[in-house]
C-alpha positions as CSV (number, residue, x, y, z in Angstrom):
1,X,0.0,0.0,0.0
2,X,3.1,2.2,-0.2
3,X,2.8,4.9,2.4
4,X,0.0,2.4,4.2
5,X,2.2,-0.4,4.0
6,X,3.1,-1.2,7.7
7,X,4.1,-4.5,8.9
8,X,1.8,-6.1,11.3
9,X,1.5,-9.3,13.6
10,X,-1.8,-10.6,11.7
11,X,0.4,-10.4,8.1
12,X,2.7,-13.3,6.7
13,X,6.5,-12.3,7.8
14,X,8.5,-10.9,4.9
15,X,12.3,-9.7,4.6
16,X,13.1,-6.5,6.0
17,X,16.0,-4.8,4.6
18,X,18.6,-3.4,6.4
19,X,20.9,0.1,5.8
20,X,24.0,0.1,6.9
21,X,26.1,3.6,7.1
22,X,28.0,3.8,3.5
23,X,29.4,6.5,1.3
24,X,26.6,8.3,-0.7
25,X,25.3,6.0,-3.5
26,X,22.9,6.1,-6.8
27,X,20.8,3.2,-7.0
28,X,18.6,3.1,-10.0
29,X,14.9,0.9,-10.2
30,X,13.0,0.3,-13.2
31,X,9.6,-0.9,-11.2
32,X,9.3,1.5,-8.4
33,X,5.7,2.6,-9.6
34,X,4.3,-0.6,-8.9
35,X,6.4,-1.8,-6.4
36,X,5.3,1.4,-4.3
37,X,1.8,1.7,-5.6
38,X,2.2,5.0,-6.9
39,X,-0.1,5.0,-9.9
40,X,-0.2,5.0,-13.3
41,X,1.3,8.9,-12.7
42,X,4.9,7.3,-12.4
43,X,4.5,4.4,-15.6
44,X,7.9,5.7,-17.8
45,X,10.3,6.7,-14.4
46,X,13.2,5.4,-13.2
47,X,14.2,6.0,-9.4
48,X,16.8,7.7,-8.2
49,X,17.7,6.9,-4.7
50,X,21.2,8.6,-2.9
51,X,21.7,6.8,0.7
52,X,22.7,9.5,3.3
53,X,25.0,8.9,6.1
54,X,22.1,8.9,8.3
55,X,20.7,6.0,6.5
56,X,17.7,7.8,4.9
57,X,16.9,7.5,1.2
58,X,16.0,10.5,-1.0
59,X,14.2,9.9,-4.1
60,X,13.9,11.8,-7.7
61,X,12.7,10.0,-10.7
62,X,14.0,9.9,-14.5
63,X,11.6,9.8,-17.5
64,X,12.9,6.0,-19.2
65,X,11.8,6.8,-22.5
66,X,14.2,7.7,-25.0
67,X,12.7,11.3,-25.8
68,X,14.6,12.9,-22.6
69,X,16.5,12.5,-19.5
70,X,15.1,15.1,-17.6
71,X,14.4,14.3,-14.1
72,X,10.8,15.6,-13.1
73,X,9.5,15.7,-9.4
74,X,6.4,13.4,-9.6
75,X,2.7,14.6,-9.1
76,X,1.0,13.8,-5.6
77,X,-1.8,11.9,-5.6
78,X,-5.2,12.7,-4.0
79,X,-5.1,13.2,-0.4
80,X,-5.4,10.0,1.4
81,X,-3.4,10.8,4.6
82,X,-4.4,14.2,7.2
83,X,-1.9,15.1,9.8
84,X,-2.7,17.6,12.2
85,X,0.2,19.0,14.1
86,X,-0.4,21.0,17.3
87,X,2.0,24.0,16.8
88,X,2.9,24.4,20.6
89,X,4.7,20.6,20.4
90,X,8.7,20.4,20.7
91,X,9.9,21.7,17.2
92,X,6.8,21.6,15.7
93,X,8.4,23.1,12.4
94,X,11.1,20.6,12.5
95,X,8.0,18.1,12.3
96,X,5.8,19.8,10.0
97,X,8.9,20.6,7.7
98,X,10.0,16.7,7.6
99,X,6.1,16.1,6.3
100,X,6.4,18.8,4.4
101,X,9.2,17.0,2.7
102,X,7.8,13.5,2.3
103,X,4.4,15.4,0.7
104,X,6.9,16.5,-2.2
105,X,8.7,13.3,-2.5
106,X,4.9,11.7,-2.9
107,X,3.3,10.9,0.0
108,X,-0.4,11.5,-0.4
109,X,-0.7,13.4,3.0
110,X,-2.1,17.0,3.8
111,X,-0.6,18.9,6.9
112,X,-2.8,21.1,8.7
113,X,-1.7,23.1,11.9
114,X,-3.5,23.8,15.3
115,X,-3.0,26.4,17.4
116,X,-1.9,26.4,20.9
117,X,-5.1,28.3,22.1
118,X,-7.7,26.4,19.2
119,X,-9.8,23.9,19.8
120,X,-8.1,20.8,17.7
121,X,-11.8,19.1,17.9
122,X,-13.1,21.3,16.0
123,X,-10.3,21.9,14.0
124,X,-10.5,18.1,12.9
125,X,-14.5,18.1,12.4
126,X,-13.8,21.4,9.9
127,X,-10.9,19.3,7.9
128,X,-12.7,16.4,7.7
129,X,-15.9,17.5,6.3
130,X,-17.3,16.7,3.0
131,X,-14.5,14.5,2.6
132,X,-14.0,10.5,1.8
133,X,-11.6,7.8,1.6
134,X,-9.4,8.7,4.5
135,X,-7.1,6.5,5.0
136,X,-4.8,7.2,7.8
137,X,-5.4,10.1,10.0
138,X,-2.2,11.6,12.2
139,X,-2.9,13.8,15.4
140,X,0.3,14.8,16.6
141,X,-0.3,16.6,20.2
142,X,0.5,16.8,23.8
143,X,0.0,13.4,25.7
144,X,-0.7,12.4,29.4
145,X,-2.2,9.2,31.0
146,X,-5.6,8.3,29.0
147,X,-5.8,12.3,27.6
148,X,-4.6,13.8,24.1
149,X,-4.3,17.3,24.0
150,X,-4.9,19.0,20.7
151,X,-4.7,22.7,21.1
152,X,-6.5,24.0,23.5
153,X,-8.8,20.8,23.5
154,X,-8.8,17.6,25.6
155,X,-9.4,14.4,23.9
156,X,-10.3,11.9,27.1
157,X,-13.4,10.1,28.4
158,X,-15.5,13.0,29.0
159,X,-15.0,14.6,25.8
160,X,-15.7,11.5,23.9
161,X,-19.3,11.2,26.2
162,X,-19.5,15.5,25.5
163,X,-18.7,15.2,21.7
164,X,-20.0,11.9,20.7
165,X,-21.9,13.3,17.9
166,X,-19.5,15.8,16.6
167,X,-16.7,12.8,16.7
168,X,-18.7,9.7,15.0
169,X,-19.1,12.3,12.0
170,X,-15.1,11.9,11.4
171,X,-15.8,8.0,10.1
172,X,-18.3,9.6,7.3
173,X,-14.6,10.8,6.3
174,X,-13.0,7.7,6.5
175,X,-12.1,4.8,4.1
176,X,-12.9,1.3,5.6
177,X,-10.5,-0.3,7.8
178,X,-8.8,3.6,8.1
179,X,-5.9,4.2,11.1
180,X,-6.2,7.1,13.2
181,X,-2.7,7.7,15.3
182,X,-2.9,9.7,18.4
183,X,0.6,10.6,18.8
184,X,1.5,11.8,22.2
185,X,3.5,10.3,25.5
186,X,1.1,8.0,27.6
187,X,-2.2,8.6,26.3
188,X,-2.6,4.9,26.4
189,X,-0.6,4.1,29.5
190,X,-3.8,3.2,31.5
191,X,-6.8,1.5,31.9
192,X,-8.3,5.3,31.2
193,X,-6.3,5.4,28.3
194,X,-7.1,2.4,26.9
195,X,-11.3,2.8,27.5
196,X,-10.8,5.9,25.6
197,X,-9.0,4.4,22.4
198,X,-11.2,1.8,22.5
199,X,-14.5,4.6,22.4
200,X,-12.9,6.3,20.3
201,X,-12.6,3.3,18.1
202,X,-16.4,2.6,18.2
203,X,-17.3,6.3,17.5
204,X,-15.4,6.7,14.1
205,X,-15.1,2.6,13.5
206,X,-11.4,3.3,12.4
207,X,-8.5,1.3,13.8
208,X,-6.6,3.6,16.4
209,X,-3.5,3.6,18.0
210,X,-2.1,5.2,20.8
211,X,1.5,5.2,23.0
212,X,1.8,3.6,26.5
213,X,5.1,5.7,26.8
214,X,6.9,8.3,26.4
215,X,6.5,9.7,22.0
216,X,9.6,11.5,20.6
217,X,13.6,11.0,21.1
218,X,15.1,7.9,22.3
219,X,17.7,10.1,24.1
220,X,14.8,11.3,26.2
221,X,13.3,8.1,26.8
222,X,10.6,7.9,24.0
223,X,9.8,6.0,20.7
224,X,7.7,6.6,18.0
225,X,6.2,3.0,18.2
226,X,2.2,3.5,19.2
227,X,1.7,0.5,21.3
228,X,-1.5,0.4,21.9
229,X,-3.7,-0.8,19.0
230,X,-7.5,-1.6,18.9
231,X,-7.2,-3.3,15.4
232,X,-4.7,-3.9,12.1
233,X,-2.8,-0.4,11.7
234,X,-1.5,-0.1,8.0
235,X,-0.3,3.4,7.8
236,X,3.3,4.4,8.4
237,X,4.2,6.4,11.3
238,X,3.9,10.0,10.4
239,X,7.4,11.3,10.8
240,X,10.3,9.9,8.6
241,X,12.9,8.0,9.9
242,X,15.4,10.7,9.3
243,X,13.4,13.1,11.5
244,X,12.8,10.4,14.1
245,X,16.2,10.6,14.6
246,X,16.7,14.4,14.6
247,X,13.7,15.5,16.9
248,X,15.0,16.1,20.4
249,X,11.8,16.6,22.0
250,X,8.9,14.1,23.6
251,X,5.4,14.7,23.3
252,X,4.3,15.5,26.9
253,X,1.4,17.6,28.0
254,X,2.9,20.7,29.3
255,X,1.2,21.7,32.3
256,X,0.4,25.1,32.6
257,X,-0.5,26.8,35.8
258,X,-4.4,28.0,36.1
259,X,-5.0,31.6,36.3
260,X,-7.3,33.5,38.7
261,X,-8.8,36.9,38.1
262,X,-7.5,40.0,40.0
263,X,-9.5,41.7,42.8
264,X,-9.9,45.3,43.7
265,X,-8.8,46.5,47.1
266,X,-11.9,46.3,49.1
267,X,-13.4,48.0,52.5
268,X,-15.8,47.5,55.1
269,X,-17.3,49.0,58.0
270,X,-16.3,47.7,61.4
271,X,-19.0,44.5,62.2
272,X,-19.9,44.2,58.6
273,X,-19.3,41.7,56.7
274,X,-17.7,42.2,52.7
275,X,-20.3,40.4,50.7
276,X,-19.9,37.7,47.7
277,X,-16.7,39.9,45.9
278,X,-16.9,37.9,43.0
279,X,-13.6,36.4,41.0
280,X,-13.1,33.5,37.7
281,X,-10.2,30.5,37.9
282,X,-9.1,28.7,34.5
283,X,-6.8,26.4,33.4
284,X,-5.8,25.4,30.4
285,X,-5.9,21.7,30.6
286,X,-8.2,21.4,33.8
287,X,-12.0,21.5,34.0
288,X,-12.5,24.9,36.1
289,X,-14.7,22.8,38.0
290,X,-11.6,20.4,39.4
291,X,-9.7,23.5,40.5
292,X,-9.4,24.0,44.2
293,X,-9.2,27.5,45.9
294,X,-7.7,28.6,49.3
295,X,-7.8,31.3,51.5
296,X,-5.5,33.1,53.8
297,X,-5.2,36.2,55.4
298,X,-2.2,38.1,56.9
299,X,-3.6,39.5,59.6
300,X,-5.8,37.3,61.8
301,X,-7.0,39.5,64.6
302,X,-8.7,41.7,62.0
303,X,-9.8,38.8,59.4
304,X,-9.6,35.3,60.7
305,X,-8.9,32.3,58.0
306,X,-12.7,31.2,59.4
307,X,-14.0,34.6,58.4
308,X,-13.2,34.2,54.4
309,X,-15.5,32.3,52.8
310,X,-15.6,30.3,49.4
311,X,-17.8,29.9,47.1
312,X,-19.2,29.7,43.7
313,X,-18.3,26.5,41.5
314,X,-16.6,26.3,37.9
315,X,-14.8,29.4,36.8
316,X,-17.0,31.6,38.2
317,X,-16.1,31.9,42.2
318,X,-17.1,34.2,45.3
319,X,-15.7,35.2,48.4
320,X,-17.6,36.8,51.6
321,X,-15.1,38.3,53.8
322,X,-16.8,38.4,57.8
323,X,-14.0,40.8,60.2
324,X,-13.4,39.7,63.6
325,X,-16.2,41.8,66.2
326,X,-15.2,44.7,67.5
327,X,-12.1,44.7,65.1
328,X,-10.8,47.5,62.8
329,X,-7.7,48.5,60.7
330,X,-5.9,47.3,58.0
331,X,-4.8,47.0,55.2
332,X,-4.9,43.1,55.6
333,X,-3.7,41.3,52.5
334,X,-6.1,38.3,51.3
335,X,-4.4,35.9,49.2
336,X,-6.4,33.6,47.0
337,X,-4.9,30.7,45.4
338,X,-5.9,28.2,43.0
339,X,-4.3,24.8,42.3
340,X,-4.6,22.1,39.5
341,X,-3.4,20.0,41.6
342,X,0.0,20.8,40.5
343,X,0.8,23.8,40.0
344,X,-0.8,27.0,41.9
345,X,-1.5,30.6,41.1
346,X,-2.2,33.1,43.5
347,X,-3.6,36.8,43.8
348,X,-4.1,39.3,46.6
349,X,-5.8,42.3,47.7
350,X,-6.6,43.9,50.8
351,X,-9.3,44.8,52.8
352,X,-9.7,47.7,55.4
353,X,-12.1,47.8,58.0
354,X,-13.1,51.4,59.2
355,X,-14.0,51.9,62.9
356,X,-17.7,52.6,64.1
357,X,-18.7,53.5,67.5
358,X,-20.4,50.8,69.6
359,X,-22.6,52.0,72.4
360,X,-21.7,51.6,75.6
361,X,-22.6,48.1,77.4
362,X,-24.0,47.3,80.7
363,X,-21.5,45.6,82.3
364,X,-22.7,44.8,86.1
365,X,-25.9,44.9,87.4
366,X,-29.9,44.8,87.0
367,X,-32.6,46.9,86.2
368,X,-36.1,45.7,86.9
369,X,-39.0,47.3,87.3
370,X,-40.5,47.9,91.2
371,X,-43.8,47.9,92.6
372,X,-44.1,49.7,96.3
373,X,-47.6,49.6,98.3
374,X,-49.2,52.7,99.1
375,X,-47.4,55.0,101.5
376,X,-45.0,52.7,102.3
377,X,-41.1,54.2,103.4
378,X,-38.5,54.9,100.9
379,X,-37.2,52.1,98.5
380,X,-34.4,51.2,96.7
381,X,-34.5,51.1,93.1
382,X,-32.2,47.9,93.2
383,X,-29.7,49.8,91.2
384,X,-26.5,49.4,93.4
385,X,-24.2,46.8,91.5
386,X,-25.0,49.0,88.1
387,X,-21.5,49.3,85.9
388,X,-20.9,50.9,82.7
389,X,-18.1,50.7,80.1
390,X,-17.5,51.4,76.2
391,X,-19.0,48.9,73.9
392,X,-16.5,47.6,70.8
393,X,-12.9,46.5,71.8
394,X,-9.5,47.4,72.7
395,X,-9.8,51.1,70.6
396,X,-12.7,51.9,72.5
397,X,-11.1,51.1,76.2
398,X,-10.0,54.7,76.8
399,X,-13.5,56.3,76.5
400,X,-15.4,58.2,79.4
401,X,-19.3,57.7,79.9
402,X,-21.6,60.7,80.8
403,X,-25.2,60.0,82.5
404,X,-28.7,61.7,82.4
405,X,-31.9,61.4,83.7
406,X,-34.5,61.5,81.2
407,X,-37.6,60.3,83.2
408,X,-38.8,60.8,86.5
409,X,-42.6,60.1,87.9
410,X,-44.9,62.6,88.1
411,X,-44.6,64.3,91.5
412,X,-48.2,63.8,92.4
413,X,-47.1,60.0,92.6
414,X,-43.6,60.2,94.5
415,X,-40.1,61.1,93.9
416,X,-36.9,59.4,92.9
417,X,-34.2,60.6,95.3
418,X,-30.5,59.9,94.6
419,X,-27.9,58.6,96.6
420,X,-26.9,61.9,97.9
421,X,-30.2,63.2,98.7
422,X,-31.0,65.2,95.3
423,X,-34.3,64.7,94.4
424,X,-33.8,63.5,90.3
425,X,-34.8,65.5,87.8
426,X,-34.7,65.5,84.0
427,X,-31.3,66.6,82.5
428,X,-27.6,65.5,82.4
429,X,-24.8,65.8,84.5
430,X,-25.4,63.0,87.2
431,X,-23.2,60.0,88.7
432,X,-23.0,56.5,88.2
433,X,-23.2,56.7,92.2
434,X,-26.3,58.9,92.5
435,X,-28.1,56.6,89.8
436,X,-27.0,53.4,92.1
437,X,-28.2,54.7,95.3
438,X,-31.6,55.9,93.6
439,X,-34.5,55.3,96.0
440,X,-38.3,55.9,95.5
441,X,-40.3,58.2,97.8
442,X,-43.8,57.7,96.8
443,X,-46.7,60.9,97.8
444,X,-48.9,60.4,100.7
445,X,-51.9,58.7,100.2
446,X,-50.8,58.3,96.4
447,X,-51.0,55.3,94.0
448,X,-51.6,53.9,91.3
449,X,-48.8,54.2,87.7
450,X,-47.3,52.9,86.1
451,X,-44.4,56.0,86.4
452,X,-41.1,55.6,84.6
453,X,-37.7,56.5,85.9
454,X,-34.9,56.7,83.0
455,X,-31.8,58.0,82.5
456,X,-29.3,57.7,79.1
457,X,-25.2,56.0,79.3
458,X,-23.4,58.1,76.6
459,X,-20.0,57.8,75.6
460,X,-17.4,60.1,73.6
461,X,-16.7,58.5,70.8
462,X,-19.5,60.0,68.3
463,X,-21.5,58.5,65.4
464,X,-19.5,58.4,62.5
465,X,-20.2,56.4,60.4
466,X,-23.3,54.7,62.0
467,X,-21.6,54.7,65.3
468,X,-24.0,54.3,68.6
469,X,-22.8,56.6,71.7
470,X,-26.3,56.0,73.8
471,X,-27.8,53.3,75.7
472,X,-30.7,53.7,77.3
473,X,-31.7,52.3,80.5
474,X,-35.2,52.6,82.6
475,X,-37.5,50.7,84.6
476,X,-41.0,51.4,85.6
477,X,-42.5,52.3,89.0
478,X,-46.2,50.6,90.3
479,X,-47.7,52.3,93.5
480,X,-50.4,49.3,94.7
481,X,-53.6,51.0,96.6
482,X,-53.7,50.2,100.4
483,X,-57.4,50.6,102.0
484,X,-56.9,52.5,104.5
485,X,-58.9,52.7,108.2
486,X,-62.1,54.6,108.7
487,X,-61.2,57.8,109.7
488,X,-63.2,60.1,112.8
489,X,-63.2,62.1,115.8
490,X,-65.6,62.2,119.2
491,X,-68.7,64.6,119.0
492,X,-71.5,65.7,121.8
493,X,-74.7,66.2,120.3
494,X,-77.6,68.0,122.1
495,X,-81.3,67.4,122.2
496,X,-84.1,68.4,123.4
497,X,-85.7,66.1,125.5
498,X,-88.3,63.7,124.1
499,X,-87.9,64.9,121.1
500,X,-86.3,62.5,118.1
501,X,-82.6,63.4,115.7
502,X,-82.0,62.1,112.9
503,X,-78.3,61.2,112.5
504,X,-76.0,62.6,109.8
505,X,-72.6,62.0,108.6
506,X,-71.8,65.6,109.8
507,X,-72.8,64.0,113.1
508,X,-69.2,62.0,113.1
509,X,-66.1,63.8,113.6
C-alpha cells in the first residue's frame, strides 16, 4: 500500500531490509511505480535513490523513455493521509517541515496546523468535512495518561461522552478499515487510556492507536512505536525515519498553571461583613470545576482564616469576607490561590475595615421594674451593683461615659431621690453613684402608675459612620392601693328632751 504499508502481527512475515552507514550511492529501479503503488502517474520513471550517512533515502525519478533525460519531481496523488500537528509541540516546524518533505517526494498526506489556544476538535471536524476515503489520519499533540491534547482541547473520556456526535461524524470521512494515530506520550498508559482508544474506536469505527510511553527521542526516553492498537494499523508512522532521529523533543502535555482573576482593594465597615466579591479560575488543561481555591489572610485579629468564605463553582467563584467583632484597621492582605493539583497561582488584595462606634454596654448589674404599696417608706430602686463601660474592643477602652436622667414620675405619685439626697430631675450631668443609690419616695396617700424612671449611658466617641454613643436604661414604678382605716373624731350632740334626731354624717367627727 506504499505509504499504508506497515508490517503487522496478523500479516505473513516478509524480509526486512537493512541500511547500513555507506558512502553516498545512486541506485537506480526500473519498477518502483508498482512496487510502491504510486499510480499510473509514475508508468515511464526510473528512481533515483542517494543513501545518506544517516541511513535515509531521497528519491527523484528519471523519464525512461528515450525522448529525454530530464528528471521531473512526480505529481502527488489525491489526499489519502491528514496530519494535524499541534504548533505548541517540541519543534513543531522541525516536524511539520520533515512532512512537508515526504508530501513533495509523494506521500499522499495533507498537513494542517492547530493552534496552541484552538480547539483541535473542532479543528478536525472542519478538515474532515465533506470529505472521503481517508485512510490514515495523524494527530500529533501533547499526551498524558488516557488524555490527548490537541490545542486548546482535551481528547479523554469525557470529551468523547461531550462530543459523541460531533466525533462519529469523522468516520463519514474515513475509508474502511482507516488508522487514526494519536501521537503523544502515555495517552494509552492506563486503563483510562485504553477505555478511551477503544470509544474512540467505536465512534469513528477506524483502527486507532495510541502510546503507552513516552513519544519522541530515544535520548529522552521515547519512541515513535504507538503501542496500543484496537485493530490492524496499515499506515506508516507519520514522521520519517530521518526526522525520528533528529527530533529532540517528547510529546508530553505541558502543564500550565491555572490563572485566577485579579480583585480590587476592598473596604468594610467595622461589624460588617464584605459580601460575595466575586472572581473567575481557568486552566488550560483542567476543568475549572476540578480546581481547588484557598484562602489566607495576613492579619488574623482583623480577618480570621474562618471569616473568608468560598464559594461559587466552575470558573465563576465568590468570596464573603466576615472581620473579627469589635475589630478595625488594616490594610490586611487576602491571598487567594488556586491549584490544578500541580501547579498554583495566586492573587491578593486587601481589605480595610473602618471603625464605628459601639454603644456603651452594661456591664454589672440589674434593672427591673418595682412595685411599692401605698405610703409605704423609701425604697431602693435595686440599682446598686449598676457598671458601665465602652462597647467595641481594645480602641474603645479609653472612652469616658456621661449619665442623664430622662424620666422621673410625676410628683403627684412620688419622687426618685439619689444617693446623695437630690431629688432627680430631668437633664444630664449626674453620677453613676447617685443613679446606684436611687430610691423611691412615693406621695402620701398616692397610688396607682405605672411612672417611669430613665436615664441615658453616653460615651465620647460619636457617630460616625453609623456609630452608637447611647444606651438607654429605665424601669417602671407601680404604687399598689392600700385601703386605708375609717377615719373620725368624738362629738357631743344636744337634744331636746323627748324629742327624736336624725343622724348625719356631719354627726361624726
Amino acid at each position: 500500500m506504499g505509504w499504508l504499508s506497515r508490517l503487522k502481527p496478523a500479516r505473513a512475515c516478509r524480509a526486512v531490509p537493512v541500511a547500513e552507514v555507506m558512502e553516498p550511492r545512486i541506485l537506480y529501479s526500473a519498477d518502483l511505480a508498482a512496487g510502491l503503488s504510486l499510480g499510473a502517474g509514475y508508468a515511464g520513471y526510473a528512481e533515483h535513490r542517494s543513501l545518506s550517512v544517516g541511513g535515509e533515502y531521497s528519491a527523484t525519478f528519471a523519464a525512461m523513455d528515450d525522448r529525454s533525460a530530464e528528471v521531473r519531481t512526480p505529481a502527488v496523488q489525491a489526499v489519502t493521509e491528514l496530519a494535524f500537528v499541534d504548533v505548541s509541540v517540541s519543534d513543531a516546524d522541525g516536524l511539520i517541515g520533515d512532512l512537508q518533505a515526504q508530501r513533495a517526494a509523494g506521500r499522499p498526506i495533507e498537513i494542517v496546523r492547530i493552534g496552541a489556544g484552538e480547539d483541535g476538535i473542532a479543528r478536525v471536524t472542519e478538515t474532515l468535512a465533506g470529505r472521503t476515503g481517508i485512510a490514515a489520519v495523524h494527530v500529533l499533540g501533547h499526551g498524558a495518561d488516557g488524555v490527548a491534547q490537541i490545542g486548546s482541547a482535551r481528547l479523554d473520556a469525557a470529551t468523547l461522552a461531550d462530543r459523541a456526535g460531533e466525533i462519529a461524524r469523522w468516520g463519514v470521512a474515513l475509508a474502511g478499515g482507516a488508522d487514526f494515530l494519536l501521537y503523544g506520550c502515555d495517552v494509552a498508559a492506563d486503563s483510562f487510556g485504553h477505555q478511551m482508544i477503544d470509544t474512540l474506536a467505536v465512534l469513528t469505527g477506524a483502527d486507532v492507536a495510541a502510546s503507552i510511553d513516552l513519544t519522541g527521542a530515544a535520548a529522552r526516553g521515547g519512541n515513535w512505536v504507538l503501542e496500543y492498537q484496537t485493530g490492524r494499523i496499515d499506515a506508516t508512522v507519520a514522521p520519517s525515519l530521518r526526522e525520528q532521529g533528529l527530533y529532540g523533543g517528547v510529546l508530553v502535555v505541558v502543564n500550565t498553571a491555572p490563572t485566577i482573576s485579579i480583585i480590587a482593594p476592598q473596604s468594610t465597615l467595622e461589624d460588617t461583613s464584605r459580601a460575595a466579591i466575586s472572581f473567575t479560575v481557568g486552566d488550560a488543561e483542567s476543568a475549572a470545576a476540578t480546581l481547588v481555591v484557598t484562602a489566607a489572610s495576613s492579619n488574623a485579629a482583623i480577618l480570621s482564616p474562618s471569616g473568608i468564605l468560598l464559594g461559587g463553582s466552575g470558573a465563576n467563584r465568590t468570596v464573603t469576607l466576615v472581620p473579627v467583632a469589635n475589630a478595625n484597621g488594616g490594610p490586611v492582605s487576602v491571598t487567594l490561590s488556586v491549584s490544578d493539583g500541580t501547579l498554583v497561582t495566586s492573587t491578593a488584595f486587601t481589605l480595610t475595615v473602618t471603625p464605628v462606634n459601639d454603644q456603651p454596654v452594661r456591664t454589672g448589674g440589674v434593672v427591673a421594674n418595682l412595685t411599692v404599696l401605698e405610703d409605704a417608706p423609701a425604697i431602693s430602686l435595686g440599682l446598686g451593683a449598676l457598671a458601665y463601660g465602652p462597647g467595641g474592643g481594645p480602641d474603645e477602652a479609653g472612652q469616658t461615659l456621661g449619665y442623664t436622667v430622662t424620666a422621673v414620675p410625676a410628683a403627684a405619685l412620688g419622687n426618685v431621690v439619689l444617693a446623695d439626697g437630690t431629688v432627680a430631675g430631668v437633664g444630664g450631668g449626674y453620677t453613676l453613684a447617685q443613679i446606684q443609690g436611687a430610691k423611691f419616695t412615693g406621695a402620701l396617700n398616692a397610688n396607682g402608675g405605672l411612672a417611669t424612671f430613665a436615664w441615658q449611658v453616653k460615651d465620647n466617641g460619636g457617630m460616625l459612620n453609623g456609630g452608637v454613643d447611647t444606651l438607654s436604661e429605665s424601669l417602671a414604678i407601680a404604687v399598689t392601693t392600700v385601703n386605708d382605716a375609717p377615719a373620725g373624731a368624738n362629738k357631743t350632740l344636744t337634744t331636746l328632751e323627748d324629742t327624736p334626731h336624725t343622724l348625719a354624717i356631719s354627726d361624726f367627727g
